[in-house]
N, C-alpha and C positions, 0 to 999 in steps of 0.2 A: 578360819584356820587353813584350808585350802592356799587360798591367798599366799598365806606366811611362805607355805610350803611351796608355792613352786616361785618366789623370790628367793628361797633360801637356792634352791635347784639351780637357778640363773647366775645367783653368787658364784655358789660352786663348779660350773659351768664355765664361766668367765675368766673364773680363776687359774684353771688349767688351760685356760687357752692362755693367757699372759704367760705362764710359764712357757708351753711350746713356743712363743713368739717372741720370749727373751733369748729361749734356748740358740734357738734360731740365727737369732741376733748375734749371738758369741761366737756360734761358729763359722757366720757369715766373715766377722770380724778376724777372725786365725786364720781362714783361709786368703781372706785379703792379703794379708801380711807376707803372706809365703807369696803372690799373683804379684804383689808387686816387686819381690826380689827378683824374682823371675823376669818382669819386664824391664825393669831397672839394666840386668847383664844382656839382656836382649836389643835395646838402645844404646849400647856403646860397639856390641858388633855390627847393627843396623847401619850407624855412623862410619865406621871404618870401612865399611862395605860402597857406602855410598860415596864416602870420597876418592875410594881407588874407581869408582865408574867417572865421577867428576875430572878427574886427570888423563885417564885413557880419553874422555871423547873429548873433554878439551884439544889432545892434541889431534885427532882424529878433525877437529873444526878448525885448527889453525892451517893444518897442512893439504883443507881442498875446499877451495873456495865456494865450492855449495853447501859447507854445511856437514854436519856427520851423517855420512853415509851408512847407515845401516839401519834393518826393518827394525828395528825394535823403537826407534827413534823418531819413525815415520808418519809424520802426521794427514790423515787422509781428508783431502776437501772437501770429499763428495762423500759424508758419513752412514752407510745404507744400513750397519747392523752393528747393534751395543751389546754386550755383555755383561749384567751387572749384577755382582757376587753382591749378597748382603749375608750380614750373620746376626742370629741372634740367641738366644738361650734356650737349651732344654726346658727346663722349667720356668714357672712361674713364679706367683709372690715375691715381687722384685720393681713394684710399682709399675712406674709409666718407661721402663725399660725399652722391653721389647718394643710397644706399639711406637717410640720414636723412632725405631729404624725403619718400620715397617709404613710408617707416615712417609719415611724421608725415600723409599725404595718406588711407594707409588706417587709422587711427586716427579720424582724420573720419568718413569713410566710416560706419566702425563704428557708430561714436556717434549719427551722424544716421540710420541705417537703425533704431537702437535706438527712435529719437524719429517711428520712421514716414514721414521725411522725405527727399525723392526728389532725389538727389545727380548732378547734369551734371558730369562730370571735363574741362577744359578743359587740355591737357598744351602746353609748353612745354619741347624740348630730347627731343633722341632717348634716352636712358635711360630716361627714365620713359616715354617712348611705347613702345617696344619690352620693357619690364615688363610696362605692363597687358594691353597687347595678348598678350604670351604665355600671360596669366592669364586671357585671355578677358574681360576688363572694357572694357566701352564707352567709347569717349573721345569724345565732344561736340564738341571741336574739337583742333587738333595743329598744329602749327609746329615746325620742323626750322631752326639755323642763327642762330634769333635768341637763345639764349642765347647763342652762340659769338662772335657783334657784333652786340653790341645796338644799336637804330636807332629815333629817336623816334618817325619817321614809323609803321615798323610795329608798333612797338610800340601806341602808340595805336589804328592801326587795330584791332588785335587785340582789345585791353580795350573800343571802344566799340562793338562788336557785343554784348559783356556785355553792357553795362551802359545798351545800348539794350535787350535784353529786361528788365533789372530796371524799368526807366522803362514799358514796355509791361507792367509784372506776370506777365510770365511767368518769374519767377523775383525770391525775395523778399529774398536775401542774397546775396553775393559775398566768396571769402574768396579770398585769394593767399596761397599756401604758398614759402617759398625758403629755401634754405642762405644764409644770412646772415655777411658779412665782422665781424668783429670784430677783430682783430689778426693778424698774419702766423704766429700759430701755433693760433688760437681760431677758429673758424665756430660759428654758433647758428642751428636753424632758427627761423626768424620767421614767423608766421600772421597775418595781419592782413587788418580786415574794411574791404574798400575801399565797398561800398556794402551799406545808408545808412550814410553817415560819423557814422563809431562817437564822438558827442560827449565821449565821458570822457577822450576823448584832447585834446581841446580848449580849449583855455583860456577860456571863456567868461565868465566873471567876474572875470579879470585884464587883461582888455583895455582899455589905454589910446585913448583916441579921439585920432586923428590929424587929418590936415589933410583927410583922402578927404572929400569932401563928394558924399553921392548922394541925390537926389528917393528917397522913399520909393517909388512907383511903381514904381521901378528897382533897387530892394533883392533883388529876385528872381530878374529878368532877369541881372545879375551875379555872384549867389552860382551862379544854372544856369552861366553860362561860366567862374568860377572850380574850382566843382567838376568839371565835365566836364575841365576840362587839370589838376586833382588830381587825378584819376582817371589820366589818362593819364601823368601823371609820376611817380606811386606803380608804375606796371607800368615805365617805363624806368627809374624810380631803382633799382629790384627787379632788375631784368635786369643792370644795373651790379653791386649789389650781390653777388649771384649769381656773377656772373663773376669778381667780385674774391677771395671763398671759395673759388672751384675751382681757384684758380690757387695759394690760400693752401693750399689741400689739396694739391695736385697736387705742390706744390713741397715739403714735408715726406714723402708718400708718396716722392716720387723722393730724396729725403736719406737715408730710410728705407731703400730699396733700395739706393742708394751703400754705405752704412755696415755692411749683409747681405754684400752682393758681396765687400767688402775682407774681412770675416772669412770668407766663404767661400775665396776664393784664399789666406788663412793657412792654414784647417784642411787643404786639398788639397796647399799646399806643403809643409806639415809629411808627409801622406802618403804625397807623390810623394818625400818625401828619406825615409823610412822604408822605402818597397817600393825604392830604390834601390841604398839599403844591404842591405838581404836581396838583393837580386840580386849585388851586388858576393861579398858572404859564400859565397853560396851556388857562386859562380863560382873562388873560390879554394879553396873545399872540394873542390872536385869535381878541381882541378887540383894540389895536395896530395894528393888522394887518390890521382889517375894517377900521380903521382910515388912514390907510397911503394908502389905496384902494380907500378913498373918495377924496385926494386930486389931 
């Protein structure tokens, strides 16, 4: 009877934990929904953003023959020091999330230490701070809270202390690492080099000329204020996008676990009615037996 009893315990047990990991599930689900409208309005300012930088340095590259002159643009030969933001999530329960960024952060790592190149780990999101830190790797800078609600404001602050050292040369590339949203059952991690803006990405010779009319004087002055808020809207759009992956994780990990639970409380009920039935057997044996003992 013991037995029954701590089957029936494990049922019961079980069974609340399905429930937190539906619950779970649902509200992974609503918050996706609102992360992705969110990114959605955040991809058409991203875009508009990018092509008034596309037209300013195109003409900046038509009118001097080396090419667009300005640091932001500036790709350095001789690469002595990387910067490389990665983000990943406050929390857990959200599958193989975090640790793909964090694969894909010490994979850099690797590769630039190969190339003799002195790597600033700049962490965003308690997982990956609380990794390298167990592994004993330096973190350059750490933020708690803003993966979890992203915020323009800090966000920017964050990214323009980088990217004030790249403009001071003390540090010659800047890469952002994130689990990236794709569909509500797909994440991809995404590496991208925010400074110097990686040109291949840009459309440079497809750019139609609009009505912007600017003094060439001021061709410079504007691509610096456009690129500095690309810059800082590549790290909230990033922060966005990140969140909307964790949540796209989170909520299949917790389906995941729903759909364990329920075959677990089958296999337990199947074995709490098997040890039930030996008990039963085993209780009329012994009471058959008394009886054929008394005659």
């Amino acid at each position: 009877m013991a037995n029954l009893k701590e089957i029936k315990r494990k049922i019961g047990s079980v069974k609340n934990t399905q429930k937190t990991t539906n619950a779970m599930k649902l509200v992974s689900s609503a918050k996706l929904k609102r992360t992705e409208e969110l990114a959605k309005r955040s991809r058409v300012y991203a875009a508009k953003l990018t092509e008034l930088i596309e037209e300013i340095a195109q003409k900046m590259q038509q009118s001097s023959a080396e090419g667009i002159d300005n640091i932001y643009f500036k790709e350095s030969k001789d690469v002595k020091n990387v910067d490389i933001i990665f983000i990943t999530a406050d929390k857990g329960l959200c599958g193989g999330f975090n640790a793909q960024t964090i694969k894909r952060a010490n994979l850099l790592i690797a590769e630039y230490k190969k190339q003799d190149v002195k790597v600033r780990l700049r962490a965003v999101g308690r997982k990956g701070i609380d990794y390298f830190k167990f592994n004993n790797v330096e973190l350059n800078d750490e933020i708690i809270g803003l993966s979890a609600a992203p915020d323009f404001k800090q966000a920017a602050e964050f990214i323009s202390k980088v990217a004030e050292s790249y403009v001071n040369g003390e540090t010659d590339k800047i890469i952002l690492v994130h689990n990236g949203y794709v569909n509500m059952i797909t994440q991809e991690v995404k590496q991208d080099q925010v400074l110097p803006v990686d040109t291949s990405k840009l459309k440079l010779n497809t750019v139609t000329t609009s009505e912007l009319e600017v003094e060439p004087d001021d061709d410079d002055t504007l691509l610096d204020a456009l690129v500095k808020r690309y810059v800082e809207y590549t790290m909230y759009y990033s922060l966005i996008n990140s969140l909307a992956a964790e949540h796209s994780a989170r909520m299949q990990a917790m389906d995941a676990a729903t759909t364990n639970a329920k075959e677990m409380v089958k296999e337990l009920t199947v074995k709490y009615n098997k040890a039930r039935q030996e008990s039963i057997t085993t209780e009329l044996i012994e009471i058959i037996s008394g009886m054929e003992s008394m005659k």
